[in-house]
N, C-alpha and C positions, 0 to 999 in steps of 0.2 A: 724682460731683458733678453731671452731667450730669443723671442719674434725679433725683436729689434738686432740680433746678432745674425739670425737666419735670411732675416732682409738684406740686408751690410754685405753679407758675404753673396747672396745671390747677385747683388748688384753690381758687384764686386766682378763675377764670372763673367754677366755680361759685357761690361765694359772692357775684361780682356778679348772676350770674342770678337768686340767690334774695332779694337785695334788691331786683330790679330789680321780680321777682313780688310780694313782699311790698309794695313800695312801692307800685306802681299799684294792687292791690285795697282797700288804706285810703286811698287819697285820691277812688278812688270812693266808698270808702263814708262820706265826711266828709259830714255834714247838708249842705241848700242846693245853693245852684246854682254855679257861678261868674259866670251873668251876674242872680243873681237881685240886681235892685236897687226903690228905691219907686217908679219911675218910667217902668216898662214892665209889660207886661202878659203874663199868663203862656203868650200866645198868642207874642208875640213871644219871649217867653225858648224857648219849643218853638222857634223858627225859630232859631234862634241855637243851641243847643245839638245840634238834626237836620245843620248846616252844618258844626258839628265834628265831627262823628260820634257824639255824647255819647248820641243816640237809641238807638245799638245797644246791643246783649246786651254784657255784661262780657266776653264769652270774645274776640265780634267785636272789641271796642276792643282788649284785651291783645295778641291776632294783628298788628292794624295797628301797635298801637305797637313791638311790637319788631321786624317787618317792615321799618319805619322805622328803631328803634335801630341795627339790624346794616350800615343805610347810613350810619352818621352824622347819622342827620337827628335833632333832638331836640324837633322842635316848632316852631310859635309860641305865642307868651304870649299867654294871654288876655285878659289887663287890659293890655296893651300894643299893642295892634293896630298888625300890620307890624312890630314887633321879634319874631327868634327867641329861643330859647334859648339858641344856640350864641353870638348876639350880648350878650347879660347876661353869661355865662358869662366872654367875649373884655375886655368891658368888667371885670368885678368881681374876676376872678382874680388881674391881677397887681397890684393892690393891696391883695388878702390875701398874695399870694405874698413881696411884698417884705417887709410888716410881719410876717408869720408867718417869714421866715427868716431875715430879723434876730434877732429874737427866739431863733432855735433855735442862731445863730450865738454871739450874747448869752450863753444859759445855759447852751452848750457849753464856751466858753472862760473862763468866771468861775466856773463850776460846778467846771471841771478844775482850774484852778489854785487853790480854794480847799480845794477835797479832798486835795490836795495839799502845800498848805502843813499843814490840818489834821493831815495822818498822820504830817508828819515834823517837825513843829515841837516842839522841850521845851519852849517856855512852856507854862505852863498857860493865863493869859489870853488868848492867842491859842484856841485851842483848845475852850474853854470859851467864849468870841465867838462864833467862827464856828459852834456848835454853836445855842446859844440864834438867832445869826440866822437859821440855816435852820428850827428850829421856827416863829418868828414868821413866816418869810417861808410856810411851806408850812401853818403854820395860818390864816391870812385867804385867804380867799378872793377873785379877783381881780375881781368885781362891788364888793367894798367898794377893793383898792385903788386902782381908776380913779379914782373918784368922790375920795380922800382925796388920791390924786396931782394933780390936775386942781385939785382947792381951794387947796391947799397952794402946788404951780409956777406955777398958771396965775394964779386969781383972788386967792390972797395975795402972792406973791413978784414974780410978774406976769413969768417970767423963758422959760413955754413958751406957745405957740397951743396953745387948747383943744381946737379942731373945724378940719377939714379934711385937705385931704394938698396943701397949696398949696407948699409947701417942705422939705426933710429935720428943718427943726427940729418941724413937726409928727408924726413919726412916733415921734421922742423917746420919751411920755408911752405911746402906747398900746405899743409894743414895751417899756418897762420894766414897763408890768402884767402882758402877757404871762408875760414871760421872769423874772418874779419865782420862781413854782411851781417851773418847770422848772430853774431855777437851785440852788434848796434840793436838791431830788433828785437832781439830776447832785452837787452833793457830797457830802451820804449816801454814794451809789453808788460814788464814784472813792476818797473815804475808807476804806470797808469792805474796797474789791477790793484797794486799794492795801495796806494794811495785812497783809494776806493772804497778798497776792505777796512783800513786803518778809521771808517768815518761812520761801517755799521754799528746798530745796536750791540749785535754780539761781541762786539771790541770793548765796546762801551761796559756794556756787565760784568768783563771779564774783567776789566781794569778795578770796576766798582768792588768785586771780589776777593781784591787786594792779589791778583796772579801776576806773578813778574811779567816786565815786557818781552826779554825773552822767549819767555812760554808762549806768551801770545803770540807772537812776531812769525816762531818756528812751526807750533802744535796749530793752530787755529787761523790765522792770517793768510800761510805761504801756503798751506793747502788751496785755500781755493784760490788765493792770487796764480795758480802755476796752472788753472785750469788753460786760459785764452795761451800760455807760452808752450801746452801743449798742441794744440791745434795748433801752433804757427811750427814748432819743431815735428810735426808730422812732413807738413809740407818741406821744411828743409833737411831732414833729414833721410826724403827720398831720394832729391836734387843731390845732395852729397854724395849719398852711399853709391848711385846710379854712376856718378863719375861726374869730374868736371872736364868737359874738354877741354876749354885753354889752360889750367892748370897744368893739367897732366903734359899737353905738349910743351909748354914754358919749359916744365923742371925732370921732361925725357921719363915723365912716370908710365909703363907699361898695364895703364888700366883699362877699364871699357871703356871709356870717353875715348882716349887714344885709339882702340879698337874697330869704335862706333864709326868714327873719321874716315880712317883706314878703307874702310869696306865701304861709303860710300862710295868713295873715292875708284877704286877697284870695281864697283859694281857689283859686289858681291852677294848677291840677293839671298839666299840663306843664310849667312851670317849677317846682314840686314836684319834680316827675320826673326834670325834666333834673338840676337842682341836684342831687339824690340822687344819680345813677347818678355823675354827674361826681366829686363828694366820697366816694363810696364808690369810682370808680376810683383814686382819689390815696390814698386810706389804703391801700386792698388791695397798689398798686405800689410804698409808699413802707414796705409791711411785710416785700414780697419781698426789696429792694433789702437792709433794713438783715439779714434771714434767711443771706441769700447772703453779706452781706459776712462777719456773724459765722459762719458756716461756712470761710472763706475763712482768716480772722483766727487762728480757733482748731485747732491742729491733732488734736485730739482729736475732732473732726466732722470735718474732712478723713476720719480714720480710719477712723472710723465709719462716711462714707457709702461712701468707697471699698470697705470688709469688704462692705458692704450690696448694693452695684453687684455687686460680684461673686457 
């Protein structure tokens, strides 16, 4: 387990190096300037751009920048003068953080228990519901359900605030568009695995043991049915926490997605930068974390990696 944790995180570093190289060579190479505006002169944009370093050779800026990266430092913003990186960053995050894990919380716990009801219910309308509602839910896409939640709660009903994060009730609207996709999936996922689990022998003995369904259902079932809903809530819960940009600009949220936008928009190539490396660190750690757990979880990768160690 060990190896296998030392591997993960090595691979781990790599992969941010290679976006880190990848990201800084195209945002050099994006047209324009970042101070080029109508109202200065291409004299003064050379003096402005020699001052950040922007004069040197590619290879020089790549050197300084990660020279820098490896202390922590991420920059200042260029269209921000006197704000860093680190401080947008400090600012924007834990208003993606909260609304992206809400959201992950959201379609964890209504995803699970509707997959659940779904595997073990005999109605058929039950069943055949929840089935068409996750199609509907995981076929629109969540650009259109902002905009139709927002109409519908906000300017018809008049029942949520449209824009801000001035109170919990604004968070409402943009965390149910979110957590709509991720909702349909996680029950697919806990249906299929559940269903699966419900048909091995170990179900089987436990029943022949005389152990409530319950017990089995909770203690022994949902453990390992919630293996595959972690590997899919890895992947969604980087997407979340990183920011959603049409979310955030539907419902006026002040998060990194909003940010991310911003700056390309501006040209703003160290906050480009910063924002990448930062959002690529959180997907990379929040891939390990959910890696390790499902190794932890499943004892057939225990095995595995143990035969492997050895």
């Amino acid at each position: 387990m060990a190896v296998y944790t030392l591997k993960r995180i090595l691979t781990g570093l790599l992969s941010l190096f290679v976006l880190v190289s990848v990201a800084f060579f195209l945002t050099r190479l994006m047209p324009g300037s970042p101070f080029e505006t109508g109202n200065s002169s291409v004299q003064v944009q050379a003096e402005i751009e020699a001052e950040y370093g922007l004069d040197q050779p590619f290879l020089v800026q790549y050197q300084m920048y990660l020279s820098n990266l490896l202390r922590g430092d991420l920059g200042m913003s260029y269209k921000k003068p006197g704000t860093s990186v680190t401080d947008v960053i400090s600012r924007a995050f834990p208003v993606t953080c909260k609304m992206g894990g809400l959201a992950v919380l959201f379609s964890l716990g209504l995803g699970t228990i509707c997959g659940v009801w779904q595997a073990l219910t005999r109605q058929k309308a039950v069943r055949n519901g929840i089935f068409l509602a996750t199609i509907l839910g995981s076929a629109i896409p969540n650009f259109v359900w902002a905009p139709l939640l927002l109409l519908v709660f906000g300017l018809k009903l008049k029942i949520l605030p449209v824009a801000g994060t001035g109170n919990w009730q604004n968070f409402i609207l943009p965390v149910l568009t979110l957590a709509i996709y991720p909702t349909c999936v996680v029950t697919r996922l806990t249906r299929n695995a559940f269903s699966r689990e419900m048909q091995k022998d170990y179900v089987v003995l436990a029943k022949a043991k005389g152990l409530g369904k319950l017990w089995i259902v909770c203690v022994h079932v949902l453990k390992n049915a919630c293996i595959p809903v972690l590997q899919y809530m890895g992947e969604a819960a980087a997407f979340l926490l990183t920011g959603s940009f049409v979310v955030e600009s539907v419902f006026t949220i002040p998060g990194l997605g909003r940010e991310f936008v911003n700056s390309i928009a501006n040209r703003d190539y160290t906050l480009i930068l910063g924002l990448t490396v930062f959002m690529g660190a959180v997907v990379i750690g929040i891939h390990l974390l959910t890696d390790l757990l499902c190794a932890f979880l499943n004892p057939k990768v225990r095995l595995e990696l143990s035969s492997g160690g050895e």
